[in-house]
C-alpha positions in Angstrom: 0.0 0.0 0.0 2.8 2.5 0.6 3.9 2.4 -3.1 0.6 3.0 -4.3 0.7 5.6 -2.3 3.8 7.1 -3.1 2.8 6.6 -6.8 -0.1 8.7 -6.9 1.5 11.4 -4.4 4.4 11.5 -7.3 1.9 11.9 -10.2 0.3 15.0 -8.5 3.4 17.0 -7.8 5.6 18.9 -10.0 8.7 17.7 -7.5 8.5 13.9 -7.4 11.6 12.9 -6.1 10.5 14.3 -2.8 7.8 12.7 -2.1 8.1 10.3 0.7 5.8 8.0 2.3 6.9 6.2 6.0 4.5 3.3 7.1 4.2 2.3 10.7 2.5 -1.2 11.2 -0.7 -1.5 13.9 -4.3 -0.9 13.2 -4.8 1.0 12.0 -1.4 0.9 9.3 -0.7 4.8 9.6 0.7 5.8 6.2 2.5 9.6 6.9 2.9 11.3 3.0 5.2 14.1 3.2 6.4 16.6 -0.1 7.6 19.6 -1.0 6.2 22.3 0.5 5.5 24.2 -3.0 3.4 20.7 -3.7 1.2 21.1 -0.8 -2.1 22.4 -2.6 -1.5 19.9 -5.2 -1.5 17.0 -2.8 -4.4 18.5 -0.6 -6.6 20.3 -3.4 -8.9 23.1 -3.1 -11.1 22.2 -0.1 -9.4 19.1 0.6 -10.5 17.1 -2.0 -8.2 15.7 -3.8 -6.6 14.3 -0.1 -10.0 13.0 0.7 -10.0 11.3 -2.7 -6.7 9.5 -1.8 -7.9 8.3 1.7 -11.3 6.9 -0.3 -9.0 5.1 -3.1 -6.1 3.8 0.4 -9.2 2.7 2.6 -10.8 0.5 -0.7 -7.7 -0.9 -1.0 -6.7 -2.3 2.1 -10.4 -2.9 2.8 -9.8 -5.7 0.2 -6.7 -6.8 1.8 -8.7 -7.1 5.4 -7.0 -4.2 6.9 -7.4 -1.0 7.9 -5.4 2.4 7.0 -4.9 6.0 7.8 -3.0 8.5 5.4 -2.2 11.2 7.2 0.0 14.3 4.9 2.4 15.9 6.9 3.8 19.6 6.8 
């Protein structure tokens, strides 16, 4: 799940290579996205939705692998 993650986080931004994803096992997984700070709005998008998009799309997919996760983007 954390290269999923870090594949769509570096298809958003115009800085890819520094976009990094850390993944911390428990349950929930906690999956902590960090970029540059010029990519923020890009990651977040106007009114939050394009983060709220990426938690729907994280939460489907480890809902099919029996798990559960939490993306949380960090400053």
């Amino acid at each position: 799940m954390k290269d999923l993650l870090l594949y769509m986080a570096q298809n958003l931004v115009e800085h890819p290579d520094r976009v990094t994803v850390e993944e911390f096992e428990g349950d929930p997984i906690v999956l902590e996205l960090r970029v540059d700070p010029e990519d923020m709005g890009k990651v977040i998008g106007r009114g939050g939705r394009i983060a709220k998009e990426i938690r729907a799309i994280m939460k489907s997919v480890a809902q099919r692998k029996g798990v559960r996760v939490s993306v949380e983007i960090m400053d």
